[in-house]
C-alpha positions in Angstrom: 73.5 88.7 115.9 76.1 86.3 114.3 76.6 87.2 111.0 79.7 85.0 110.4 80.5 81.2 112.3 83.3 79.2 111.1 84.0 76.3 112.5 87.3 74.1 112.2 88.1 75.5 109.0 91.5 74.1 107.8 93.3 74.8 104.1 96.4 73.9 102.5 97.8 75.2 99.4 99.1 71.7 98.3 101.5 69.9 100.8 101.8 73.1 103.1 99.3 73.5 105.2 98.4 77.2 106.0 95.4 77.2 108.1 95.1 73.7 110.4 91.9 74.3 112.4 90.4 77.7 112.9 87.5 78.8 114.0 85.7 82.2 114.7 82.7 84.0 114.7 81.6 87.7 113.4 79.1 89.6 115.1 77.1 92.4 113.7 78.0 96.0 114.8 81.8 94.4 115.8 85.3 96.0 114.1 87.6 92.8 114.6 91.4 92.9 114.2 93.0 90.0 112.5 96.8 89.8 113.8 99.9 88.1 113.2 103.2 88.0 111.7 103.6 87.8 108.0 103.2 83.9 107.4 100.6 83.5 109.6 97.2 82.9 107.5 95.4 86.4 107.7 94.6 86.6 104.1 93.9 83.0 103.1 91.7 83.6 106.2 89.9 86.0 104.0 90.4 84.9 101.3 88.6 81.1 102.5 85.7 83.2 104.7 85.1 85.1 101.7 84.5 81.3 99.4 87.4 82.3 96.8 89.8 80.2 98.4 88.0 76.6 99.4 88.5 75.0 102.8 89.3 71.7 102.8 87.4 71.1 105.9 85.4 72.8 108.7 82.0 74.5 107.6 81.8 78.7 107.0 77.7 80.1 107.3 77.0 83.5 106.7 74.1 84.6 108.5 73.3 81.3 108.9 73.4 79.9 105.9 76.2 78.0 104.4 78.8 79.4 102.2 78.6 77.1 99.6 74.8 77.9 99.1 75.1 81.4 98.7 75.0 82.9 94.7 77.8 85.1 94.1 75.6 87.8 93.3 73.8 87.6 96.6 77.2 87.5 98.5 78.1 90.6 97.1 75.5 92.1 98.7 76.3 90.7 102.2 79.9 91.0 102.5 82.7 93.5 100.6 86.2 92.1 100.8 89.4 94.6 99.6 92.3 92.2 99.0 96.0 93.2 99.9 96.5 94.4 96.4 93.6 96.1 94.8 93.9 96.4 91.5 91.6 99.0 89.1 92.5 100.3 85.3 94.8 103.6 85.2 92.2 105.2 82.8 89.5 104.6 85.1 87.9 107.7 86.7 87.5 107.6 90.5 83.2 107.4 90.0 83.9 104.4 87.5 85.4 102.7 90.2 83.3 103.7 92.9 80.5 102.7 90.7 81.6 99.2 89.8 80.6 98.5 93.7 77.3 99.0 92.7 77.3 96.2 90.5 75.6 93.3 92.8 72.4 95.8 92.4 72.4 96.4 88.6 69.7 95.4 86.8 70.1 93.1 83.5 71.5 95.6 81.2 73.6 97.3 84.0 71.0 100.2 84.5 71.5 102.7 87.2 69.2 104.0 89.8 68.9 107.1 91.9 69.9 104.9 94.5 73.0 103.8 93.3 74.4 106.8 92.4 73.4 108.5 96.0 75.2 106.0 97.6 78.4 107.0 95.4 78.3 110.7 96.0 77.6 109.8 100.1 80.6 107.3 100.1 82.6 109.7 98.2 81.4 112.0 101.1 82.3 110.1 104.0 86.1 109.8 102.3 86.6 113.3 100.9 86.9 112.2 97.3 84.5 114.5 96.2 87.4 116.2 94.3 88.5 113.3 92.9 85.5 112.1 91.4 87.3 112.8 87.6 90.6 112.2 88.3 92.2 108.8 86.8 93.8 106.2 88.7 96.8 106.7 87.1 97.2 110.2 88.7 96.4 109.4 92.3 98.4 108.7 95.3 98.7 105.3 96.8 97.0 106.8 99.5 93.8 108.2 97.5 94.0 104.7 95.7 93.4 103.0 99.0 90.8 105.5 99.6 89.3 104.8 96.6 89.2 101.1 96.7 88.0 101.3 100.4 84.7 102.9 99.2 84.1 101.0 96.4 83.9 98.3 99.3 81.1 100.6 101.5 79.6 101.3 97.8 78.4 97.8 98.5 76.5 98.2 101.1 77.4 95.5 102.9 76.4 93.6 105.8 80.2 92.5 106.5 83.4 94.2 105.8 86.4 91.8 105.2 89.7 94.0 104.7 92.9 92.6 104.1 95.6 95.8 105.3 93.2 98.3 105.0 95.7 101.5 106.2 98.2 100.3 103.5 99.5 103.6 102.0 97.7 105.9 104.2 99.1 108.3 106.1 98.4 108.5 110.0 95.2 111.2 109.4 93.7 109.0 106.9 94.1 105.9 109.1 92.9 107.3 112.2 89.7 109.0 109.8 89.7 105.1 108.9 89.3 103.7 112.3 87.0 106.6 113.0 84.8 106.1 110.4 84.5 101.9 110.9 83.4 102.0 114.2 80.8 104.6 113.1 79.8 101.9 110.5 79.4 99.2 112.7 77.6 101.4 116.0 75.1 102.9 113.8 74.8 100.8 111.0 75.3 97.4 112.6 78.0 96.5 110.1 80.9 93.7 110.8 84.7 94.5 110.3 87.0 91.7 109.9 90.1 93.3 108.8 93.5 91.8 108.8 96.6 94.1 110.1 100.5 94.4 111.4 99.8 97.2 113.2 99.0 96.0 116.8 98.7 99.0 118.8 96.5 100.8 116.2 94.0 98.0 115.8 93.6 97.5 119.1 92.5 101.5 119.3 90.0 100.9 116.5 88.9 97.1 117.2 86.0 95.7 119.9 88.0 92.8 119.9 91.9 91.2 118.5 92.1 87.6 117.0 96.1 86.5 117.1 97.0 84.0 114.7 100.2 82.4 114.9 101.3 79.4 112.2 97.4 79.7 110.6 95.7 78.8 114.4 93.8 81.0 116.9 96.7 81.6 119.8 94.0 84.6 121.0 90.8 85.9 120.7 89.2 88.7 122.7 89.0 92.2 123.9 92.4 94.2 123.5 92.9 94.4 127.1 92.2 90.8 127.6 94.4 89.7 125.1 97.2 92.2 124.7 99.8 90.0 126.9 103.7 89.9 126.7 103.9 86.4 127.1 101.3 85.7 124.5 102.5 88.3 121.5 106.2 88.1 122.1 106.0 84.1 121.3 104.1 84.5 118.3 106.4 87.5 117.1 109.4 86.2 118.5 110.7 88.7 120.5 110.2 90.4 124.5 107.5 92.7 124.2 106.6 95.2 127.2 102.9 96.2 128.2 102.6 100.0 128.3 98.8 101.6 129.9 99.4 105.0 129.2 95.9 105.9 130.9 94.7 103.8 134.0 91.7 101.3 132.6 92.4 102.0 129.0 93.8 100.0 126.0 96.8 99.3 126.9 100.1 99.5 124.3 102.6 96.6 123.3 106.3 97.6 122.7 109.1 95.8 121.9 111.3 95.9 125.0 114.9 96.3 122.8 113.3 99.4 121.4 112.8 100.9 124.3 115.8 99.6 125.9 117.5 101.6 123.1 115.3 105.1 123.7 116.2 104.8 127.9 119.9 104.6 127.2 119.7 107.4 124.2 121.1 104.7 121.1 
């Protein structure tokens, strides 16, 4: 089932264009890795998928209705962005922020239901922040931050996922439990994961497919062992890249070849 197709879709923040003609689809029960190097487009990608940023051409339908028809309110319900740099106050507890993602589903005078706050204490679940349920922002990690704003987006209850550097503070446990716990999302719950990252070889061990973006255009788009090419990468990052299978028929590995130039001759 489609739950995203955009087609064409160009922006420009003034002058300078950023994003000349993309487009893509989302499927449901997919985790998609956006790629490329800083520069590229991956969160005014988002940021224009997600309606807050408005293409200047090409059309965007979410589950196949257009963007532009969708109340905010009802979006909210479909998809859950977390932007590169969530923000949340220091004095807020860990529920009051968890809660807030609740707050497509809250009635006129911001009324609870047993619903809401079951889905708070199972996301809390699902990320271990059952201790922190009191705790401030102010006294967390960046780590349990990220945590923290990560669930606030599955608080939603969303359709779509659109995550722009997920991992970013999270220590290698947290981001594999990450990885882990997205592709549970989207095989048992049918949920879509567009999530933007400069972390190659991790997203292709977490991702059902990899879309490259190099100077705001598509350069790839497929499975990770379709796409995952030398050639293909080490132009759009600019430097010779070496494809490593560690296992025969698995996901294969991208590493640049000066680094491991260096590591053969012990620099």
């Amino acid at each position: 089932m489609t739950l995203l197709n955009a087609s064409n879709v160009s922006f420009a923040y003034g002058d300078r264009a950023v994003l000349p003609d993309v487009s893509l689809e989302l499927f449901a029960g997919e985790v998609v890795s956006l790629l490329g190097p800083n520069g590229s487009g991956k969160s005014t990608l988002l940021r224009v998928l997600l309606g807050t940023l408005r293409a200047a051409n090409g059309a965007i339908s979410w589950n196949g209705r257009d963007l532009r028809a969708w109340p905010r309110r009802a979006l909210a319900r479909f998809v859950a962005y977390l932007p590169q740099s969530p923000v949340a106050d220091d004095e807020e507890t860990v529920t009051d922020v968890l809660r807030k993602g609740r707050a497509p589903y809250w009635g006129s005078f911001g009324l609870e239901s047993e619903h809401d706050l079951q889905v708070v204490s199972q996301v809390a679940t699902q990320l271990q922040l059952h201790d922190l349920l009191r705790r401030p922002m102010a006294e967390l990690s960046g780590g349990q931050r990220q945590r923290v704003f990560i669930g606030r987006c599955l608080v939603q209850e969303p359709k779509a996922l659109l995550l722009d550097e997920p991992n970013t503070y999270l220590d290698l446990r947290h981001q594999v439990e990450l990885g882990m716990l997205l592709k549970s999302l989207s095989r048992d719950r049918g949920i879509a994961v567009l999530m933007a990252s400069h972390d190659i070889n991790l997203a292709a061990a977490m991702s059902d497919r990899l879309v490259l973006l190099s100077n705001g255009s598509v350069a790839a788009n497929g499975a990770p062992a379709e796409v995952l090419r030398p050639a293909v990468f080490g132009e759009v990052y600019g430097l010779p890249l070496r494809r490593v299978e560690p296992v025969p028929g698995g996901i294969p590995l991208l590493h640049p070849e000066l680094m491991l130039q260096s590591i053969r001759h012990g620099a």
